[in-house]
N, C-alpha and C positions, 0 to 999 in steps of 0.2 A: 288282540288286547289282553287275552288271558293269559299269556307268555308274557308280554312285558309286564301289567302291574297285576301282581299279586292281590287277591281277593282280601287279603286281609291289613295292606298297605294302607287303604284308602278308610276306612275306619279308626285305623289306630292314628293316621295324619291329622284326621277330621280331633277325634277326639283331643291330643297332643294339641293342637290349635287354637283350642278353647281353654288347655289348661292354661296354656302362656298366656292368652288373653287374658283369663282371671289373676291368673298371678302377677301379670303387669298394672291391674285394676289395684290390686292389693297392695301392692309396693306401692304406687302413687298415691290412694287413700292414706297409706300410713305416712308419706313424706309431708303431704299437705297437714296433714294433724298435727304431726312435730311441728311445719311450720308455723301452724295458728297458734301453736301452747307459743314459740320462742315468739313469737312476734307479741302476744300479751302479757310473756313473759318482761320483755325489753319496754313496752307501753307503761309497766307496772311501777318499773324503776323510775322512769322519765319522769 
């Protein structure tokens, strides 16, 4: 197993992992936000 995955592969995966996790967290927090402002934005007009 120490010839196929490199000791320092599975840390750096682990970590990378989590960064996308957050960062997919964070792009959807902000999508849904824009969406609340446009949607009370459009409530507003009406």
């Amino acid at each position: 197993m120490e010839y196929l995955v490199p000791r320092n592969f599975l840390p750096r995966f682990h970590s990378s992992a989590i960064w996308d996790i957050n960062h997919s967290l964070a792009l959807l927090c902000g999508y849904s936000f824009i969406a609340l402002l446009t949607l009370q934005y459009l409530f507003f007009i009406s």
